[in-house]
C-alpha positions in Angstrom: 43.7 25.9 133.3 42.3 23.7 130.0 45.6 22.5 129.5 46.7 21.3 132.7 43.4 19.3 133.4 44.1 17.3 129.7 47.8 16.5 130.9 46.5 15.5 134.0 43.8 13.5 132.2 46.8 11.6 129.9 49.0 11.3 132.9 46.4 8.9 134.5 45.6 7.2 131.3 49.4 6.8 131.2 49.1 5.5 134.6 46.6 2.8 134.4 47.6 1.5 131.4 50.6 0.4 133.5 49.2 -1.2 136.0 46.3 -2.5 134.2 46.9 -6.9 134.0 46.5 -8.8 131.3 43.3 -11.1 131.1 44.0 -14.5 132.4 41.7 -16.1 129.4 44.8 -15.0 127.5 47.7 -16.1 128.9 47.6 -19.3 127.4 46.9 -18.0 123.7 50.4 -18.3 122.3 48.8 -17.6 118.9 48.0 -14.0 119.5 50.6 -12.2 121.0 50.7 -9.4 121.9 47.5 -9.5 123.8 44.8 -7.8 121.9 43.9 -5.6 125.0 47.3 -3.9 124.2 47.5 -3.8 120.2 44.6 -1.0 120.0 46.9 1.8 119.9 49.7 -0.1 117.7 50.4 1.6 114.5 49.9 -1.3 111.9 51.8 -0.7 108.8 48.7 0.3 106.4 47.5 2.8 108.7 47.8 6.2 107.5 51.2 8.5 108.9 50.4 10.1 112.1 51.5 13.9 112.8 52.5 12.2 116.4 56.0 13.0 116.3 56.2 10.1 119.0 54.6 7.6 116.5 56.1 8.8 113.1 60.1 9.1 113.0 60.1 10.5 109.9 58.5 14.0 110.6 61.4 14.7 113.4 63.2 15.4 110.4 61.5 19.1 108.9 62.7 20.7 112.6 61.8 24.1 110.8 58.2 23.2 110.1 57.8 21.6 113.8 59.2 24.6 115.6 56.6 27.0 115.2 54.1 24.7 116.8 56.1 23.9 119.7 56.8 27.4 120.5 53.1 28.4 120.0 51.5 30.1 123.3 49.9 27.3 126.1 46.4 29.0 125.1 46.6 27.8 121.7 47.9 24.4 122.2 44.3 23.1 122.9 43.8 22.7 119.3 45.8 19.7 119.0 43.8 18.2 121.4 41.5 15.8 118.7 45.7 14.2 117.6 46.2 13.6 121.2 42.8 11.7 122.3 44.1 9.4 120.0 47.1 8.7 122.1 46.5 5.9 124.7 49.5 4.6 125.0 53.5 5.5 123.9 56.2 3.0 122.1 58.0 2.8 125.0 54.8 2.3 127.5 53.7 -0.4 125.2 57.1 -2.4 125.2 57.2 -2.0 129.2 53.7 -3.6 128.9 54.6 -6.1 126.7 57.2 -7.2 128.6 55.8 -7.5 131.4 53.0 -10.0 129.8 55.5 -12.2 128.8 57.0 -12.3 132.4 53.6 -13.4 133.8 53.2 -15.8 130.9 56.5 -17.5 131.7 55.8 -17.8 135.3 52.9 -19.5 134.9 54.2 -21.5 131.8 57.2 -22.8 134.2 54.5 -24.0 136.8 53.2 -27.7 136.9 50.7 -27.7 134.4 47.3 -25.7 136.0 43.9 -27.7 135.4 42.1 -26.2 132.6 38.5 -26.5 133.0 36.9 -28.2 129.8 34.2 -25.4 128.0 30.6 -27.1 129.4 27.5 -27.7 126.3 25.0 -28.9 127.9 23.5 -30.1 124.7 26.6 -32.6 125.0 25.3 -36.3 125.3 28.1 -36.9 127.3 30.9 -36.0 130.3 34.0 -37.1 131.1 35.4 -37.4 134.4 38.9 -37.4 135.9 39.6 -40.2 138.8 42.4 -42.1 140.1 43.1 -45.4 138.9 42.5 -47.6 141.9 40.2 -51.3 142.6 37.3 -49.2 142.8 37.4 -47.6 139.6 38.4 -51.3 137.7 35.4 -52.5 139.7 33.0 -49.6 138.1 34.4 -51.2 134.4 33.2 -54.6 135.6 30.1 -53.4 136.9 28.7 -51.1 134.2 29.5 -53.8 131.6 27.0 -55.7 133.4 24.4 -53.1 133.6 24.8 -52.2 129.7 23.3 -55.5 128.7 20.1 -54.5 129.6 18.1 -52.7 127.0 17.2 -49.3 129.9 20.5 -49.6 131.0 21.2 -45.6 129.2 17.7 -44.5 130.6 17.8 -45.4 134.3 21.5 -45.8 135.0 24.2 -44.2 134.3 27.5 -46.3 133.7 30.4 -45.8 132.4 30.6 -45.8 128.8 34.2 -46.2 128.2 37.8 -44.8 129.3 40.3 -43.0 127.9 44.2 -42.2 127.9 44.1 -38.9 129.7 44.5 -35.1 128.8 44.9 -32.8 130.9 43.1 -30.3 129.2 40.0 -31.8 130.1 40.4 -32.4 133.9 37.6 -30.0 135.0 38.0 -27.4 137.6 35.7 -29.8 140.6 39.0 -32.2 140.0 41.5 -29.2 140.0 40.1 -29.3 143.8 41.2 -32.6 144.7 44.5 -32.6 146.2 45.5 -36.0 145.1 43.6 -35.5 140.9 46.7 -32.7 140.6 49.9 -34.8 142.3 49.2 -37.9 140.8 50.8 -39.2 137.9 49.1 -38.8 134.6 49.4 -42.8 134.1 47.8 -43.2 137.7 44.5 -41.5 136.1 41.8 -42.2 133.9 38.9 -40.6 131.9 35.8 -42.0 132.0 33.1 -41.5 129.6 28.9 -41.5 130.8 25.9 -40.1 129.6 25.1 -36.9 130.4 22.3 -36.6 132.8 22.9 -33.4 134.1 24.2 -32.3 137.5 21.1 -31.9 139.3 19.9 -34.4 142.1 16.2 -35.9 142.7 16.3 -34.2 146.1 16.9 -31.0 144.4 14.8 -31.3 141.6 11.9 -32.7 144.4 12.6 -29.4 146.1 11.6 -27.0 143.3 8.2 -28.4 142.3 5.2 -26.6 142.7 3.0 -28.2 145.7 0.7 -29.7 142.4 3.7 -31.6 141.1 5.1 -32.3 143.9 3.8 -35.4 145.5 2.9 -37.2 142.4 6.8 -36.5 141.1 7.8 -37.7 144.0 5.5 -41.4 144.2 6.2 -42.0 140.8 10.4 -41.3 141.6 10.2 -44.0 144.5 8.1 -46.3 142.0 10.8 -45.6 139.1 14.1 -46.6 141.4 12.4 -49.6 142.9 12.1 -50.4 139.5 15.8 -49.5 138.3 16.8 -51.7 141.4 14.8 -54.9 140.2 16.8 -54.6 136.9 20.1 -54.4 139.0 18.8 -58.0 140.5 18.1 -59.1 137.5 21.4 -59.1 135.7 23.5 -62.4 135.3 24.6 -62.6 138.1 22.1 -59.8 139.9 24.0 -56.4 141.3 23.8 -54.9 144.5 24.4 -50.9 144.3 25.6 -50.8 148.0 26.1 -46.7 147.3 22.4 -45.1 147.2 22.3 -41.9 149.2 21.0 -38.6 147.6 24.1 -37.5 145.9 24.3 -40.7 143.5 20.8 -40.7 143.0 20.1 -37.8 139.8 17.3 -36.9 138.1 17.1 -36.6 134.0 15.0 -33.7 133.4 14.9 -34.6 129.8 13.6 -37.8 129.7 11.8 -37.4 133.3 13.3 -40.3 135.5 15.9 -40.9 138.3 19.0 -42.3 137.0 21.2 -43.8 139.7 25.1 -43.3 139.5 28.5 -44.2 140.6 28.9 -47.7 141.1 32.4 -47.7 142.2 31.0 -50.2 145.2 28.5 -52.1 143.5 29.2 -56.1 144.3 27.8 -58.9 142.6 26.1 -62.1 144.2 29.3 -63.9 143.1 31.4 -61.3 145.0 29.4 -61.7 148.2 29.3 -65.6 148.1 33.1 -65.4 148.1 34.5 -65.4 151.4 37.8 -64.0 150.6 35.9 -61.5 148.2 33.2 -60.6 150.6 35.1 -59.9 153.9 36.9 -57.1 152.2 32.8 -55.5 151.5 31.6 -53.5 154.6 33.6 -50.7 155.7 32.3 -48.6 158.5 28.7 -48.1 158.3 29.3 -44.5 159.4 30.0 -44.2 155.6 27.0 -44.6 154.1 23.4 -44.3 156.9 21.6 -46.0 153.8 22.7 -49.3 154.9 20.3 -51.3 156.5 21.2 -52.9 159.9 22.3 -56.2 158.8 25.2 -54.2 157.1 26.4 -52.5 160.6 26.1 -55.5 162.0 28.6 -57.1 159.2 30.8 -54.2 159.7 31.3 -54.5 163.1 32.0 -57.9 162.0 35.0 -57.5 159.6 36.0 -53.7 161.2 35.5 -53.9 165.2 35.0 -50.6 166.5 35.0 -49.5 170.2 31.4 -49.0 169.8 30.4 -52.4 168.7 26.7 -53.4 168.1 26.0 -49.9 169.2 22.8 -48.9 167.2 23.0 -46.0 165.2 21.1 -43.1 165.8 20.7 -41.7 162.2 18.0 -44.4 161.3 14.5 -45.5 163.2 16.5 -48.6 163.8 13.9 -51.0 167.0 16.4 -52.2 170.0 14.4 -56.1 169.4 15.5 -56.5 166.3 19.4 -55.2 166.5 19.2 -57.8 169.6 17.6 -60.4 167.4 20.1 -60.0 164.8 23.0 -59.7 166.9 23.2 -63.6 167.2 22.9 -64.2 163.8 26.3 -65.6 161.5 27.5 -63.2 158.7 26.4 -66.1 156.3 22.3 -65.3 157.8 23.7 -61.6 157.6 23.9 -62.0 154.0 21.3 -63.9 152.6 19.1 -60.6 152.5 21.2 -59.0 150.3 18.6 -58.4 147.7 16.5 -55.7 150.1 19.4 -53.9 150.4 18.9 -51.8 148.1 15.4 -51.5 148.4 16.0 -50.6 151.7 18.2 -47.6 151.0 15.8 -46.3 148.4 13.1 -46.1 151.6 15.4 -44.8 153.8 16.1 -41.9 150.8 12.2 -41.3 150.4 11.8 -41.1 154.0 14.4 -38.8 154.9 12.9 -36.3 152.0 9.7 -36.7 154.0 10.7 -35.8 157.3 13.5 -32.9 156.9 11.1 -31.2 154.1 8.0 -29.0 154.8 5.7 -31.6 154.0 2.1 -31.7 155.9 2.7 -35.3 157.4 -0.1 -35.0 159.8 -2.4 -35.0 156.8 -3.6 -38.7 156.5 -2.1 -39.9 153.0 1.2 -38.7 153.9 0.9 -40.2 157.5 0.0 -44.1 155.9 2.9 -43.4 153.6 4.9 -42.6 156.2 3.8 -45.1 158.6 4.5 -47.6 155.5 8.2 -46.4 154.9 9.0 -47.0 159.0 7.5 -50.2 158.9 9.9 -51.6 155.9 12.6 -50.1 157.9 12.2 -51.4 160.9 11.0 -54.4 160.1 13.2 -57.5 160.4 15.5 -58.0 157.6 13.7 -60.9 156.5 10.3 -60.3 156.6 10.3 -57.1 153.8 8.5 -56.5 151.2 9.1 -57.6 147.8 9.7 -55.1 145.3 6.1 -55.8 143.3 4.8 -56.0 147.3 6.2 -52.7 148.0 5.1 -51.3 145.0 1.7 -52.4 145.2 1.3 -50.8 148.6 2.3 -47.7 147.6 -0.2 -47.8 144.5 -3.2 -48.2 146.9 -2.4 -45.4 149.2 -2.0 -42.7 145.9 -5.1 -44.6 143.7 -7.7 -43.3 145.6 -6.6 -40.0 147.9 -9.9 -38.3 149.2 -10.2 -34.7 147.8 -10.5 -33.2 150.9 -6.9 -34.4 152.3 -5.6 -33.3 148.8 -6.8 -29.4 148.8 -5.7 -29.3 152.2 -2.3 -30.8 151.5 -2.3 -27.9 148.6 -3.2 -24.9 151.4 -0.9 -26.1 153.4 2.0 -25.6 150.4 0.9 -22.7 149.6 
């Protein structure tokens, strides 16, 4: 009864060793072959001879000395149990394995050529990313050579550094998603080269603060990109991002500041005081709710929709001033470029506000608040100058009574 459990013990080893596949980390190894997850029960040429008559040729030969054993009674055969343990695998298994990994091998080899993912270190000052080579991408050259004259331009931006020819070893697996990354010619692509500011956006680094941290983290973010935005407008000539929205906006945990990205639509002044430039700017606002309402009202300018001047509903947008602005020429439309920006860095701030759990009722929060609706709603014209801005938001955080503090801090908790 022994016996037959070990034979049906080997049969299964036997069995799964068949169907067992090889690891995909290995497919592409052309350097070791066979797989190493099949060379553990190869006999190697120094290894010591085996008395497996299914390993070592060479003893099939003394057929005197072998009978005996083979004829021996089932109740002794047990003993040669310790020789058989040994035996994971046959000759012929082994080649039927083999084989079969160099099937899979060529089948994938004879495919287009997969996206390999590029090994991540996140001690690495720097990524590379995989786009399509289109006006946007020419414009984010032109752009973030502007931006690198400034001294900060590493610390609170990030532009791109520099391009490369591309290989396709490095397109990372995010691009192996995009449809049109993996059909595209290799010459219709390029790598890009920024500083590495880690994946992780200020919305989602605002959201894991403790309720200490919290507020004062997220003042002095609003403070910080008000800032960055004032460098963009200083620049010869001055930058408009055009792009903000929580997912270009990331936070650098190492040096503790927001660093704003992509600026594949950034415009200059010179670009938007160039009619045949400029008309070409403002697709449908449905593409970016950051835009302030002079913006959809350009839009609807250069890209009618069936809904013209129809205010939209994802910003506290007053009916009197879409109806004052209505009337206006897209050359008044324009002139307030510079608060665009700003704009869409209140409209981020607010929006983290009002869909977090924050105690707005408590009366810090509601002035700031209050402050935040009244540069959004305010007419285009009339808002507040960066250093204005910033100022205000100084005097509501200088001075917060205790009281309203420890009960924004229960309420966290």
């Amino acid at each position: 009864m022994e016996l037959s459990n070990t034979e049906q013990s080997q049969e299964t080893n036997y069995e799964n060793a068949q169907i067992q596949e090889p690891s995909n980390n290995l497919l592409y190894d052309q350097s070791r072959e066979p797989n190493e997850e099949y060379t553990q029960p190869e006999i190697s040429q120094n290894q010591e001879p085996s008395n497996n008559i299914l390993y070592d040729q060479p003893l099939q030969q003394p057929q005197e000395e072998q009978q005996p054993l083979q004829q021996q009674p089932q109740e002794e055969q047990p003993q040669e149990e310790p020789i058989q343990e040994n035996q994971q695998i046959t000759p012929e298994e082994y080649q039927q394995l083999d084989e079969k990994e160099k099937s899979i091998r060529s089948r994938i080899l004879n495919q287009p050529q997969p996206c390999q993912k590029k090994p991540e270190n996140p001690d690495d000052p720097f990524v590379e990313k995989v786009q399509l080579r289109t006006p946007l991408t020419q414009n984010e050259i032109f752009i973030s050579n502007l931006i690198k004259t400034h001294p900060f331009a590493y610390l609170y931006f990030q532009p791109l550094i520099e391009t490369h020819p591309l290989s396709i070893g490095t397109i990372s697996q995010e691009d192996c998603e995009n449809p049109e990354i993996q059909t595209a010619n290799q010459n219709d692509l390029i790598e890009g080269k920024y500083k590495n500011t880690g994946d992780k956006t200020l919305t989602d680094f605002l959201i894991e603060q403790s309720p200490q941290d919290l507020i004062k983290l997220l003042v002095h973010s609003h403070l910080q990109l008000l800032d960055s935005i004032a460098i963009l407008q200083s620049l010869e000539p001055p930058v408009v991002h055009f792009h903000i929205t929580p997912q270009t906006i990331l936070y650098d945990t190492l040096n503790g500041t927001p660093v704003i990205t992509d600026f594949r639509l950034a415009f200059t002044q010179t670009t938007l005081q160039t009619p045949e430039e400029s008309d070409e700017l403002f697709p449908p606002y449905d593409y970016n709710p950051s835009w302030p309402i002079e913006v959809f009202l350009l839009s609807q300018m250069f890209s009618p929709s069936e809904n013209q001047f129809q205010s939209p509903t994802n910003i506290p947008i007053e009916t009197n001033i879409l109806t004052s602005l209505k009337n206006k020429d897209k050359s008044q439309l324009k002139d307030t470029y510079k608060s665009w920006d700003i704009y869409a860095i209140n409209q981020l701030i607010y929006s983290f506000m009002t869909q977090t759990n924050l105690p707005l009722d408590i009366p810090f929060l509601r002035t700031y608040k209050e402050l935040l609706i009244t540069e959004l709603t305010i007419d285009p014209i009339e808002r507040s100058t960066i250093p204005s801005l910033q100022s205000k938001i100084k005097d509501i955080f200088k001075a917060v009574p205790k009281k309203e503090y420890l009960d924004f801090l229960s309420h966290q908790t």
